[in-house]
PQR file of N, CA, C, O and H, with PARSE charges and radii, in Angstrom:
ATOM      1  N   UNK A   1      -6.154  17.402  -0.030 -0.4000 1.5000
ATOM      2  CA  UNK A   1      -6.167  18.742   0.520 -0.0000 2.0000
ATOM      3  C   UNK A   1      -5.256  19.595  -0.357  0.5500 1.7000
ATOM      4  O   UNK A   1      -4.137  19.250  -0.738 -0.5500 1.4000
ATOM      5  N   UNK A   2      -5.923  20.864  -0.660 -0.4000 1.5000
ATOM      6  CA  UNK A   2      -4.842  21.533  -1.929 -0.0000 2.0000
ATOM      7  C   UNK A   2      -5.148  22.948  -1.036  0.5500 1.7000
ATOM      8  O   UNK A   2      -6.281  23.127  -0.589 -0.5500 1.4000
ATOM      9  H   UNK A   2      -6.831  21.144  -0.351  0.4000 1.0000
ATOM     10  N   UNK A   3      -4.194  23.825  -0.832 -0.4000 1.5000
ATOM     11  CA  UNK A   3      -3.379  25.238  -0.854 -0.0000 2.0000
ATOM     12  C   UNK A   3      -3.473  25.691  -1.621  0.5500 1.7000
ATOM     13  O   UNK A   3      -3.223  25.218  -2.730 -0.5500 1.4000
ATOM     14  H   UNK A   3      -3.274  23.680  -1.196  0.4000 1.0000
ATOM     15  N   UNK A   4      -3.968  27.073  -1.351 -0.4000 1.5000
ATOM     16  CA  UNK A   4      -3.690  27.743  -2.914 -0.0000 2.0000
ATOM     17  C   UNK A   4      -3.312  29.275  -2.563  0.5500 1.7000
ATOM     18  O   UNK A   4      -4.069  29.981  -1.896 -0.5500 1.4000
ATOM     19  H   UNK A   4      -4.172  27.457  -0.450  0.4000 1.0000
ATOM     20  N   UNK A   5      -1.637  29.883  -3.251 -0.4000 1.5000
ATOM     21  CA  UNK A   5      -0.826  30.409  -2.673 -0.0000 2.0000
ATOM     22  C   UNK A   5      -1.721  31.875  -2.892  0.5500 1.7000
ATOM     23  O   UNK A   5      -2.771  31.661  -3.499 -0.5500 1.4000
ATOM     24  H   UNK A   5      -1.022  29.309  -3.793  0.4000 1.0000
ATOM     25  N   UNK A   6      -1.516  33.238  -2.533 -0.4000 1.5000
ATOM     26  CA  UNK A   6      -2.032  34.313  -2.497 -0.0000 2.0000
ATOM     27  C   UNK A   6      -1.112  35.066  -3.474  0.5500 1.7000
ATOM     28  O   UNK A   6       0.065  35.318  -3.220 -0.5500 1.4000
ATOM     29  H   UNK A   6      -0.663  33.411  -2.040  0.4000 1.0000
ATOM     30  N   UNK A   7      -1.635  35.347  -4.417 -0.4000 1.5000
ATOM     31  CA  UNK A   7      -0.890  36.346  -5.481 -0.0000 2.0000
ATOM     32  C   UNK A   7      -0.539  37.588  -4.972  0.5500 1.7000
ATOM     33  O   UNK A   7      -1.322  37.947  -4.093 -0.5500 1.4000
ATOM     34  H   UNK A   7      -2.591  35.142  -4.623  0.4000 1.0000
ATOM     35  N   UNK A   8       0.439  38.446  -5.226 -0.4000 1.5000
ATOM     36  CA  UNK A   8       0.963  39.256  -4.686 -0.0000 2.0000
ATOM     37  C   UNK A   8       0.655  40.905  -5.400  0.5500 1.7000
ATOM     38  O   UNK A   8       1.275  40.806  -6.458 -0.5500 1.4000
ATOM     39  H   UNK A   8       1.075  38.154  -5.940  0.4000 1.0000
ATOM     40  N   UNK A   9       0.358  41.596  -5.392 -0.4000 1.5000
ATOM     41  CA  UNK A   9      -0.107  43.014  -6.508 -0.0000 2.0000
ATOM     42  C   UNK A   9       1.667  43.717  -6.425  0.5500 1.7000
ATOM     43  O   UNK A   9       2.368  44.048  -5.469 -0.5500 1.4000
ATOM     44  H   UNK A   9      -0.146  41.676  -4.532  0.4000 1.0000
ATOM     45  N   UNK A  10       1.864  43.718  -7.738 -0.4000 1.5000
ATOM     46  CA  UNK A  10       3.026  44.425  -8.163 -0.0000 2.0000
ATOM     47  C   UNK A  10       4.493  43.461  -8.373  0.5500 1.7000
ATOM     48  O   UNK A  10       5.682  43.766  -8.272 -0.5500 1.4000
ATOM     49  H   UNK A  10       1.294  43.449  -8.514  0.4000 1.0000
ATOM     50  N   UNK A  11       3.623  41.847  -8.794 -0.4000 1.5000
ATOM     51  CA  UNK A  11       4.863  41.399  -8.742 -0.0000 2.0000
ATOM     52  C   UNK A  11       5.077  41.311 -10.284  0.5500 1.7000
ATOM     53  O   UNK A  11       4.242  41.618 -11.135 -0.5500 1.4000
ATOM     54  H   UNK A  11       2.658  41.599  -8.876  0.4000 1.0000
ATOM     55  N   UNK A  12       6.224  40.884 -10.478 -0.4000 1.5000
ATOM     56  CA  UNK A  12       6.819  40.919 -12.023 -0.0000 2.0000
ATOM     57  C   UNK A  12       7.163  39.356 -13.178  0.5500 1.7000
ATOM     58  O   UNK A  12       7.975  38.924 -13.997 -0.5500 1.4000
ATOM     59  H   UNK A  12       6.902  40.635  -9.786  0.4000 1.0000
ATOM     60  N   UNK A  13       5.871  39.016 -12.478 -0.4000 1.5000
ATOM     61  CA  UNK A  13       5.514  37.152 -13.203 -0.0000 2.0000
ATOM     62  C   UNK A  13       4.675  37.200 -13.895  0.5500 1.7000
ATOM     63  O   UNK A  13       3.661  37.732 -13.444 -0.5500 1.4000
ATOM     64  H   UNK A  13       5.212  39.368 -11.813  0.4000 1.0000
ATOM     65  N   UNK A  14       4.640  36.793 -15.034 -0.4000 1.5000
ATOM     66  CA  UNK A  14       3.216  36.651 -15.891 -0.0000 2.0000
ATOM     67  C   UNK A  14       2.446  35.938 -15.355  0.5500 1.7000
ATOM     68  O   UNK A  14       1.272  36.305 -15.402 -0.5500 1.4000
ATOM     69  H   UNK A  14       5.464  36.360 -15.401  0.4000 1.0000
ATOM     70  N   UNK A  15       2.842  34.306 -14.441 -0.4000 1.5000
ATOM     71  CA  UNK A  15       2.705  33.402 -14.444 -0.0000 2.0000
ATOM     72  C   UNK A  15       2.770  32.719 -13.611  0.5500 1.7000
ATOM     73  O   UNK A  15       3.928  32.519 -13.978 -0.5500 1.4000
ATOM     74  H   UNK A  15       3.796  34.008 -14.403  0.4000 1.0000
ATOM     75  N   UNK A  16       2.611  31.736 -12.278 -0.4000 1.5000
ATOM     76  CA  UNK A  16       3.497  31.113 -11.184 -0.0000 2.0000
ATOM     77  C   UNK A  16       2.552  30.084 -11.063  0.5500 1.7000
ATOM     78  O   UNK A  16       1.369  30.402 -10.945 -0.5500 1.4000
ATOM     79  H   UNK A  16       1.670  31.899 -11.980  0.4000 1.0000
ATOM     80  N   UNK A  17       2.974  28.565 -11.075 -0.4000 1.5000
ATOM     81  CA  UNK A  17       2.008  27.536 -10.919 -0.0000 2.0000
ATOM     82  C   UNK A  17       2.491  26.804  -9.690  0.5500 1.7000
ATOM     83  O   UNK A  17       3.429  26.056  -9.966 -0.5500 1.4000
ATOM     84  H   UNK A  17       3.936  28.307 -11.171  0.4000 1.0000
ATOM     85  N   UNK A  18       2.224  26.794  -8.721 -0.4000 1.5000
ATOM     86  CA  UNK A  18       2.754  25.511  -7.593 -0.0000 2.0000
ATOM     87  C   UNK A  18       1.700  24.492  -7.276  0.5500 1.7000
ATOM     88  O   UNK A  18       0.630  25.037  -7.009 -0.5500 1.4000
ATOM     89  H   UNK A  18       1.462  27.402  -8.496  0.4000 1.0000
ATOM     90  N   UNK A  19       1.672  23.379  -7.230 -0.4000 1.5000
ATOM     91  CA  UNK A  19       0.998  22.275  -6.354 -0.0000 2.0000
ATOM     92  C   UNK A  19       1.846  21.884  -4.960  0.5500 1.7000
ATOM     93  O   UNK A  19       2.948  21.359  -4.802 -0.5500 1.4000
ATOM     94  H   UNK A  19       2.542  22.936  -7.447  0.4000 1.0000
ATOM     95  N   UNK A  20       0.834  22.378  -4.020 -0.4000 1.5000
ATOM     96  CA  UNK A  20       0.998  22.097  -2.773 -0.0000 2.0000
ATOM     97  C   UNK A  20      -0.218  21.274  -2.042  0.5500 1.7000
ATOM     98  O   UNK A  20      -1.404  21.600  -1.991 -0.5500 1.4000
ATOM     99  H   UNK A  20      -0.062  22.804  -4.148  0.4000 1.0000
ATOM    100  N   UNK A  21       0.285  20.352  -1.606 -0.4000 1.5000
ATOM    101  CA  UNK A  21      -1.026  19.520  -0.426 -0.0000 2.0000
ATOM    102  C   UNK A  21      -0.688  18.393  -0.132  0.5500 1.7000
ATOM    103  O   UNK A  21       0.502  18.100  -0.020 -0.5500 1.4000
ATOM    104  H   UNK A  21       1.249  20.087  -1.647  0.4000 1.0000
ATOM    105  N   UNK A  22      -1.402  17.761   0.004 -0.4000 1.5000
ATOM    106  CA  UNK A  22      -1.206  16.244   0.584 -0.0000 2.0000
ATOM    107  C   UNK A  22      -2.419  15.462  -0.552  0.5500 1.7000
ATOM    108  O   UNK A  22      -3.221  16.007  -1.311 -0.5500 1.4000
ATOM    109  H   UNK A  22      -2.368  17.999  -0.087  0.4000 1.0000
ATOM    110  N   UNK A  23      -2.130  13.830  -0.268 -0.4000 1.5000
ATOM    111  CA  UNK A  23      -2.723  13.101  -0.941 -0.0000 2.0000
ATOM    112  C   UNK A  23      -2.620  12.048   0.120  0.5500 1.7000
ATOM    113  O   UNK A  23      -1.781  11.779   0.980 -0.5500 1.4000
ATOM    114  H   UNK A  23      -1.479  13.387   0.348  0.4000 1.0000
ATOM    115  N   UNK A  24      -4.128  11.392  -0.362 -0.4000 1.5000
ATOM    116  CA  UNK A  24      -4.086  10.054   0.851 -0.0000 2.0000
ATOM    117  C   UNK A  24      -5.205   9.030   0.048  0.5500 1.7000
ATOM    118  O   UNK A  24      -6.254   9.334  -0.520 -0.5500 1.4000
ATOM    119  H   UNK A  24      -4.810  11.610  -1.061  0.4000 1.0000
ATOM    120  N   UNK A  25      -4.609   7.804   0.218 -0.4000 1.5000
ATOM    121  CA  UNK A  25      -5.261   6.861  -0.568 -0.0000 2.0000
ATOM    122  C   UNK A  25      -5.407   5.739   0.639  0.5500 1.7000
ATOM    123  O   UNK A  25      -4.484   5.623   1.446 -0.5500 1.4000
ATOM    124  H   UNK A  25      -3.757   7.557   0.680  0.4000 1.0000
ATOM    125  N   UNK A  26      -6.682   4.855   0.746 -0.4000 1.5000
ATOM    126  CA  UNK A  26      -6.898   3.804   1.448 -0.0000 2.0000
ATOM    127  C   UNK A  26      -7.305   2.482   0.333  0.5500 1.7000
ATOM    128  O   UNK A  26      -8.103   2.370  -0.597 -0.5500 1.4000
ATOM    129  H   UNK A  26      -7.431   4.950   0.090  0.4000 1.0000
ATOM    130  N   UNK A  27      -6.546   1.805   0.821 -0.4000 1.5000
ATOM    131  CA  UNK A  27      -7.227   0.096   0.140 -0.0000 2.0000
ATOM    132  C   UNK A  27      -7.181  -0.729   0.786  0.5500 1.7000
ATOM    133  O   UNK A  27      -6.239  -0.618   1.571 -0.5500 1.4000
ATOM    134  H   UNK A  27      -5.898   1.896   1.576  0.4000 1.0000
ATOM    135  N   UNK A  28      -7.980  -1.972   0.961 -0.4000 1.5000
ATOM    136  CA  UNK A  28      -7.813  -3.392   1.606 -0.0000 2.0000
ATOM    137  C   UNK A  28      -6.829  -4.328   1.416  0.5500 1.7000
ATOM    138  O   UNK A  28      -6.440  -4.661   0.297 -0.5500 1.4000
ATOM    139  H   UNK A  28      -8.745  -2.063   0.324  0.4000 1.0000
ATOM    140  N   UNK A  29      -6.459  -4.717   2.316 -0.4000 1.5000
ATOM    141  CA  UNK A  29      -5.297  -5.450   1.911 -0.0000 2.0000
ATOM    142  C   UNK A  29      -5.892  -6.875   1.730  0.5500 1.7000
ATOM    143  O   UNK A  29      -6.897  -7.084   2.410 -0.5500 1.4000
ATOM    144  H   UNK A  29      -6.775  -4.447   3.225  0.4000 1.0000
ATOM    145  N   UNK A  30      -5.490  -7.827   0.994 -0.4000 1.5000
ATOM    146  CA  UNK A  30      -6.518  -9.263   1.459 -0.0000 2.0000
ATOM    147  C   UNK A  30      -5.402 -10.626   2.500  0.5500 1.7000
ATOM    148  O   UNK A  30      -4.200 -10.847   2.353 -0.5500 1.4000
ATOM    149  H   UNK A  30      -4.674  -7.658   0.442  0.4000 1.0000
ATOM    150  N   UNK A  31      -6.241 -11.202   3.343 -0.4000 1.5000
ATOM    151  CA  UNK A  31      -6.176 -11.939   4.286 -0.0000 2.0000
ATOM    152  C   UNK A  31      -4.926 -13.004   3.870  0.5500 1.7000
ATOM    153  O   UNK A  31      -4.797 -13.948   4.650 -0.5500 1.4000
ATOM    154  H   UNK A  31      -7.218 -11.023   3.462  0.4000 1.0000
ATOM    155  N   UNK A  32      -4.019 -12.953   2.756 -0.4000 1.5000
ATOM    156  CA  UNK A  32      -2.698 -13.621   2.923 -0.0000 2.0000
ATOM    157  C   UNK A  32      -2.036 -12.462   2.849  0.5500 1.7000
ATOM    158  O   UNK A  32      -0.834 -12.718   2.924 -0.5500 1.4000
ATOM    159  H   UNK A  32      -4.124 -12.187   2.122  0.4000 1.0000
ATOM    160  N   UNK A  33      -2.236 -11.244   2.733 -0.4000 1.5000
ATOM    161  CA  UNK A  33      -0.857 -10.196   3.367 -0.0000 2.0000
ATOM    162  C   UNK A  33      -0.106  -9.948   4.254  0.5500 1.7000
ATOM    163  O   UNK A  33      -0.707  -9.454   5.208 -0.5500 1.4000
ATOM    164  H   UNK A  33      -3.212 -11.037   2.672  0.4000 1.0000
ATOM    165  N   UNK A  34       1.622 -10.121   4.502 -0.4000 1.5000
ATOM    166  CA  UNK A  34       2.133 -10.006   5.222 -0.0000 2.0000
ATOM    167  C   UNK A  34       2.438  -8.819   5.874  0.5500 1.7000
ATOM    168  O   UNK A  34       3.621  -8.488   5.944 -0.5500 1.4000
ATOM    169  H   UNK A  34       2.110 -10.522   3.726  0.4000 1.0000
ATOM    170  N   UNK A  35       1.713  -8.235   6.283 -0.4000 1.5000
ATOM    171  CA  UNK A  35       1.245  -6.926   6.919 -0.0000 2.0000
ATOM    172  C   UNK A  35       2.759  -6.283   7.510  0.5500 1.7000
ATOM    173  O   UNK A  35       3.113  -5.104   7.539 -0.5500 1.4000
ATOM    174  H   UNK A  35       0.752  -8.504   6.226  0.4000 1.0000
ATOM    175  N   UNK A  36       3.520  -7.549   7.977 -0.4000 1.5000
ATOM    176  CA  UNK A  36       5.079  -7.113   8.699 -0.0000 2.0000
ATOM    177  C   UNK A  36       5.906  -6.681   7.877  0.5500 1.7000
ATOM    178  O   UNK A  36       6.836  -5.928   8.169 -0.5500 1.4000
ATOM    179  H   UNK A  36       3.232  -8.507   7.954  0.4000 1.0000
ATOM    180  N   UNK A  37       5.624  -7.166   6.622 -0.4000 1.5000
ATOM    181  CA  UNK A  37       6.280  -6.999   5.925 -0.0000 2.0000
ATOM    182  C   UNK A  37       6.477  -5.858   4.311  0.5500 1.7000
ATOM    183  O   UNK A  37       7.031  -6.078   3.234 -0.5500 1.4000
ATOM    184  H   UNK A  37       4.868  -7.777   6.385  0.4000 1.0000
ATOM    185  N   UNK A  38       5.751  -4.691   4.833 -0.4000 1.5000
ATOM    186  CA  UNK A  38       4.975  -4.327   3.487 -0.0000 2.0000
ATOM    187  C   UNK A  38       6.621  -3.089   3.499  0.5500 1.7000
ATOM    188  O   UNK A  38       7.252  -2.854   4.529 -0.5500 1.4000
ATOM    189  H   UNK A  38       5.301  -4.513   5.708  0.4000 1.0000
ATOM    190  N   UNK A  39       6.977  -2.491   2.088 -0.4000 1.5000
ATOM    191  CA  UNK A  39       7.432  -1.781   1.731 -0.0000 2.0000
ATOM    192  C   UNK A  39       6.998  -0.315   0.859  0.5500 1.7000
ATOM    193  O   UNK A  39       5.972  -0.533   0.214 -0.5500 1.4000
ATOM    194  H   UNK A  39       6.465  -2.682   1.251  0.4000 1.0000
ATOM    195  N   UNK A  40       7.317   0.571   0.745 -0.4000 1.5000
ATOM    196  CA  UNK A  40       7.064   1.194   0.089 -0.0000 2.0000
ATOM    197  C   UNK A  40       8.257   2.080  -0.408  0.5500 1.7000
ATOM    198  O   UNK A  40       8.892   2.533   0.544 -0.5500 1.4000
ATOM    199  H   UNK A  40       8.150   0.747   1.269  0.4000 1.0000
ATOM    200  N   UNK A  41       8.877   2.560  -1.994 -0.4000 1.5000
ATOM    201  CA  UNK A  41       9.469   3.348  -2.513 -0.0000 2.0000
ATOM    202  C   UNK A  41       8.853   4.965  -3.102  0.5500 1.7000
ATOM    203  O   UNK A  41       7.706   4.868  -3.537 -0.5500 1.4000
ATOM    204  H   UNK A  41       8.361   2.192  -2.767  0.4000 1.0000
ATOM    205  N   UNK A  42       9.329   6.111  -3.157 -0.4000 1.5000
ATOM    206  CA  UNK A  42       8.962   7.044  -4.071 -0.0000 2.0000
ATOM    207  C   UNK A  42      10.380   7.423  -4.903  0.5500 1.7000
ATOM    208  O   UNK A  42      11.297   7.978  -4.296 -0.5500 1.4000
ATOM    209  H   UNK A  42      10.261   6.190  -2.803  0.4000 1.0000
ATOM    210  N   UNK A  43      10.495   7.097  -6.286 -0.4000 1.5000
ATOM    211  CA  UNK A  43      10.963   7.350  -7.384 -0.0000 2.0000
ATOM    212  C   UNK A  43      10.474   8.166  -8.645  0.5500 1.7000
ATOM    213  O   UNK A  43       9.604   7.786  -9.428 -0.5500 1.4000
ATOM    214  H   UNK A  43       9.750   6.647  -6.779  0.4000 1.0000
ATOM    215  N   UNK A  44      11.026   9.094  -8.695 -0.4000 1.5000
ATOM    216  CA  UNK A  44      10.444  10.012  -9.814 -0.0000 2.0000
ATOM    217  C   UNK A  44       8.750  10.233 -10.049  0.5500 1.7000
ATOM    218  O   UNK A  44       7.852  10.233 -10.891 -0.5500 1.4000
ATOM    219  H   UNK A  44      11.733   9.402  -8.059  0.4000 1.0000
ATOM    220  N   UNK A  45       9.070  10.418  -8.610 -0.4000 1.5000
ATOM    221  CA  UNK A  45       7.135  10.979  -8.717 -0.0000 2.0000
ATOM    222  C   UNK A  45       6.152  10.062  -8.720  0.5500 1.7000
ATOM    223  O   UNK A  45       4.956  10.317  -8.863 -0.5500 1.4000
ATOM    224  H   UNK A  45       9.799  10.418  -7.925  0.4000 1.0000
ATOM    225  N   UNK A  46       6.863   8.485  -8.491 -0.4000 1.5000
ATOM    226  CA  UNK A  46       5.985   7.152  -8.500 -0.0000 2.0000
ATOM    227  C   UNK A  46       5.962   6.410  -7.644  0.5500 1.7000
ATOM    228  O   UNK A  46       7.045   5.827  -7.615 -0.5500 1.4000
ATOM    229  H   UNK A  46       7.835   8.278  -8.375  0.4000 1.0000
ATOM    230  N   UNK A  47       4.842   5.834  -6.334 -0.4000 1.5000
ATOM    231  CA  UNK A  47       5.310   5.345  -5.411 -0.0000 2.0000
ATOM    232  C   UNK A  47       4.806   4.396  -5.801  0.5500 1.7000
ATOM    233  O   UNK A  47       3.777   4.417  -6.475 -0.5500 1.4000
ATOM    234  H   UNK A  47       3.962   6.308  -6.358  0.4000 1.0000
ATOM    235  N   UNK A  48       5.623   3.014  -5.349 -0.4000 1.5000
ATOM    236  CA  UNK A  48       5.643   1.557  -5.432 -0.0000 2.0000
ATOM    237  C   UNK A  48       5.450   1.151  -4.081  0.5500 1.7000
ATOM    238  O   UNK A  48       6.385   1.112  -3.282 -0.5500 1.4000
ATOM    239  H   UNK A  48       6.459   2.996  -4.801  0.4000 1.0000
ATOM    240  N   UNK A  49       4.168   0.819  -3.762 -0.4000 1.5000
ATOM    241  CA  UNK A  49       3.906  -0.502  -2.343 -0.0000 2.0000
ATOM    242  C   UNK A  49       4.069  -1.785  -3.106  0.5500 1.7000
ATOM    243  O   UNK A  49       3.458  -2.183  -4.098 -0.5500 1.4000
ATOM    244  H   UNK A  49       3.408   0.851  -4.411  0.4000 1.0000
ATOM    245  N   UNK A  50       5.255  -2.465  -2.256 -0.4000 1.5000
ATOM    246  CA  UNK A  50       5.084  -3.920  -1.857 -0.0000 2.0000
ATOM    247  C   UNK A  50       4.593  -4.664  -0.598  0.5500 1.7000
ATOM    248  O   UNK A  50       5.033  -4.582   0.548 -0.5500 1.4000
ATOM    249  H   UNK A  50       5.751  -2.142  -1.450  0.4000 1.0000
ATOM    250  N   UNK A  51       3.558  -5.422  -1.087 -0.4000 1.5000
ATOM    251  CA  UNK A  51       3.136  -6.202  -0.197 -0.0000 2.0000
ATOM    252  C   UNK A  51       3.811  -7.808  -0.705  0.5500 1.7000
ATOM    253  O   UNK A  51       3.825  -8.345  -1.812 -0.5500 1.4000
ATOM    254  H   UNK A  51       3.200  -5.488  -2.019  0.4000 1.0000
ATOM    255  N   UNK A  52       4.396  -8.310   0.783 -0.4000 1.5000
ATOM    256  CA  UNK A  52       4.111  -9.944   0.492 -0.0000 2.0000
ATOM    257  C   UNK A  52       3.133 -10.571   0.885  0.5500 1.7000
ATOM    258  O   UNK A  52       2.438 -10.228   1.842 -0.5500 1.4000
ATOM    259  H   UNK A  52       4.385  -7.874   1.683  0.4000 1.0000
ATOM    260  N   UNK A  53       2.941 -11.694   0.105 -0.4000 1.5000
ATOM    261  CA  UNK A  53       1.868 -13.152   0.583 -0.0000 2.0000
ATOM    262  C   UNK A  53       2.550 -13.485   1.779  0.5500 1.7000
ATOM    263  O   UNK A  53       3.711 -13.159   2.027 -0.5500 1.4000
ATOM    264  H   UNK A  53       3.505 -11.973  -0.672  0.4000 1.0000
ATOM    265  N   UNK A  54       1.781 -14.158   2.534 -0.4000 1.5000
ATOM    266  CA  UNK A  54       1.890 -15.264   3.442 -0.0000 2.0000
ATOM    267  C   UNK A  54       1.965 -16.732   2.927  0.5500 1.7000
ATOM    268  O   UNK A  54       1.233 -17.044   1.988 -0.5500 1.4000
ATOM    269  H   UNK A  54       0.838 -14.422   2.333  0.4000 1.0000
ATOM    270  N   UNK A  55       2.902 -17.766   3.545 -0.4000 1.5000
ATOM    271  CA  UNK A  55       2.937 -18.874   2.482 -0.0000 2.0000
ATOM    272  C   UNK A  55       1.769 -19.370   2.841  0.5500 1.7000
ATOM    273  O   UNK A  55       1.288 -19.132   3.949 -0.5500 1.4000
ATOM    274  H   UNK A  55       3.497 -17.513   4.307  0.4000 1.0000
ATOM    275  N   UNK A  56       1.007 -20.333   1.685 -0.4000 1.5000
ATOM    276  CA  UNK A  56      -0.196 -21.111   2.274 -0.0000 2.0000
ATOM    277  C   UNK A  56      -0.328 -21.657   3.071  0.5500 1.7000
ATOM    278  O   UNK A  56       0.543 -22.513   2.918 -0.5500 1.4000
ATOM    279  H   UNK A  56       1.398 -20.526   0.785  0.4000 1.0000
ATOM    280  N   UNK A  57      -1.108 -22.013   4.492 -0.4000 1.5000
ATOM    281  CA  UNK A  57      -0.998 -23.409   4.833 -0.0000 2.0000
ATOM    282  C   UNK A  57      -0.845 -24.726   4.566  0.5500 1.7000
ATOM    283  O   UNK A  57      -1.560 -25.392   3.818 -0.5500 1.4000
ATOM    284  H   UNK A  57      -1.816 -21.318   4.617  0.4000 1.0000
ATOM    285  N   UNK A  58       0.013 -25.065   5.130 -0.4000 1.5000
ATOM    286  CA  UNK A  58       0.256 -26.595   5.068 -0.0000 2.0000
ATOM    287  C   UNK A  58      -1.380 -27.515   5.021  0.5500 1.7000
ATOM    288  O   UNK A  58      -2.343 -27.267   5.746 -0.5500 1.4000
ATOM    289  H   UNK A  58       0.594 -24.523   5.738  0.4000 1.0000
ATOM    290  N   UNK A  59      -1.320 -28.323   4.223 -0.4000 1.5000
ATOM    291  CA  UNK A  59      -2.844 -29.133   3.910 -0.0000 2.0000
ATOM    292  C   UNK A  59      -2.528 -30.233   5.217  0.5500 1.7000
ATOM    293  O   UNK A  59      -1.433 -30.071   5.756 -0.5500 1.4000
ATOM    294  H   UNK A  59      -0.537 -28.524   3.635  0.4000 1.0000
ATOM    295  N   UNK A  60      -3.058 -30.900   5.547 -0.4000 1.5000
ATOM    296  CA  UNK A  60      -3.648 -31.428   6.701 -0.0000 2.0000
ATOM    297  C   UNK A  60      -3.382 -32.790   5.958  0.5500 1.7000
ATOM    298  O   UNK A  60      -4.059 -33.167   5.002 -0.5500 1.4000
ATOM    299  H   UNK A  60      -3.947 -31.032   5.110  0.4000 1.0000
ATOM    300  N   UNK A  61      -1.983 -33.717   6.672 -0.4000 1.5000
ATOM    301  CA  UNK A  61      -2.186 -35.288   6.325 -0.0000 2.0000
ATOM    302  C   UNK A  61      -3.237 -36.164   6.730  0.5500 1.7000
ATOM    303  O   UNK A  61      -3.779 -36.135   7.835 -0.5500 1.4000
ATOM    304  H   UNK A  61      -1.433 -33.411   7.449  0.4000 1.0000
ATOM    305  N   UNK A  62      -3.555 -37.086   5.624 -0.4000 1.5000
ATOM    306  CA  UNK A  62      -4.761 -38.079   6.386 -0.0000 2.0000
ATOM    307  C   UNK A  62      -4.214 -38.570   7.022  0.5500 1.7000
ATOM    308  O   UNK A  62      -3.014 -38.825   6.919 -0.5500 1.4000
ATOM    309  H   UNK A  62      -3.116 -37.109   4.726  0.4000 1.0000
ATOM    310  N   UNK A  63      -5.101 -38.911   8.067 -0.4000 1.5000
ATOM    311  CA  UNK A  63      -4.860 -39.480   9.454 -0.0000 2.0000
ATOM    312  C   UNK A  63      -5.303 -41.180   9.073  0.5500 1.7000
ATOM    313  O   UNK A  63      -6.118 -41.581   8.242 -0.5500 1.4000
ATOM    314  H   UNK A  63      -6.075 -38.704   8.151  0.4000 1.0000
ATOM    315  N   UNK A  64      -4.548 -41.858   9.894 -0.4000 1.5000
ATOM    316  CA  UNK A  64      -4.701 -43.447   9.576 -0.0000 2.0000
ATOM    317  C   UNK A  64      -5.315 -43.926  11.060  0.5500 1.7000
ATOM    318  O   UNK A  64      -4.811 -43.537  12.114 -0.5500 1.4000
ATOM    319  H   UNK A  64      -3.886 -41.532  10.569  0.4000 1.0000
ATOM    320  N   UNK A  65      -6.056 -44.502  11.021 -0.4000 1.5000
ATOM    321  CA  UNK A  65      -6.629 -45.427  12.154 -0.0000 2.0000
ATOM    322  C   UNK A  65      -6.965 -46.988  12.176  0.5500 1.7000
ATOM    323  O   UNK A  65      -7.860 -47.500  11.504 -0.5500 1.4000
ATOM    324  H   UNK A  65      -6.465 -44.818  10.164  0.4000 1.0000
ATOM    325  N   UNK A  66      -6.125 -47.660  13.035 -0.4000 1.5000
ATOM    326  CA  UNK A  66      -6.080 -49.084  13.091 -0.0000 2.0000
ATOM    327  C   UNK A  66      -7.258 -49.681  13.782  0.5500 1.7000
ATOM    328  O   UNK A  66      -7.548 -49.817  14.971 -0.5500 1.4000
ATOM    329  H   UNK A  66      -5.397 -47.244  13.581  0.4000 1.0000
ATOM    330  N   UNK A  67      -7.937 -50.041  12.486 -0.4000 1.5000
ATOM    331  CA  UNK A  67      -9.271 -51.024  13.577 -0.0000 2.0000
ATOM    332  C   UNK A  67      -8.968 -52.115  13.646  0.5500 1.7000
ATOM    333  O   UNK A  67      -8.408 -52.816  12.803 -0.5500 1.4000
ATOM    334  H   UNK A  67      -7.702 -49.930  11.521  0.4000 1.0000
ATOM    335  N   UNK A  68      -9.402 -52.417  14.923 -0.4000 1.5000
ATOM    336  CA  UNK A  68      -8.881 -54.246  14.833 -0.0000 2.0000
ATOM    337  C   UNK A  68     -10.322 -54.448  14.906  0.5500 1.7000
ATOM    338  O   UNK A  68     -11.221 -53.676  15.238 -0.5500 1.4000
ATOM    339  H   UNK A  68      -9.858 -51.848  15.608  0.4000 1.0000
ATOM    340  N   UNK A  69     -10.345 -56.265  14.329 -0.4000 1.5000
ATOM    341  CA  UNK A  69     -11.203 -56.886  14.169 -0.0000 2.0000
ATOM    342  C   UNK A  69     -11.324 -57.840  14.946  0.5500 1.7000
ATOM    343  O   UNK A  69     -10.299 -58.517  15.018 -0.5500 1.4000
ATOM    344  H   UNK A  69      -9.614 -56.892  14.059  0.4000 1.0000
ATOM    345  N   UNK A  70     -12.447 -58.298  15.779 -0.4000 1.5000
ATOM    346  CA  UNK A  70     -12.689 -59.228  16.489 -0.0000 2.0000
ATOM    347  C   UNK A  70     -12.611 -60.659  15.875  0.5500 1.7000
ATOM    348  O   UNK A  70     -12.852 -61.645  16.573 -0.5500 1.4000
ATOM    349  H   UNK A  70     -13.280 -57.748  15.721  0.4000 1.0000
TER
END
């Protein structure tokens, strides 16, 4: 969404540039994101999202079963 300011008759600027509005960005996050945990910085005009992983699941020990024999 961009604004755009109304020039004035009789003012004494050659020139006047402003950016005004908003900005909005959507993306997917994927299915090990720690959603609780997300950050975001703005530094010199640059914003940094952090997202963390989720740790993997644990793999599943084989299971042992004792057959007895007749």
């Amino acid at each position: 969404e961009r604004k755009r300011e109304e020039e004035k008759e009789g003012a004494k600027y050659l020139r006047m540039e402003r950016r005004v509005g908003k900005f909005m960005r959507k993306f997917v996050l994927p299915e090990n994101a720690n959603t609780d945990a997300i950050s975001a910085k703005c530094q010199d005009g640059v914003l940094s999202v952090t997202v963390q992983k989720l740790p993997p699941p644990q793999p599943k020990k084989p299971r042992t079963i004792e057959v007895k024999v007749a």
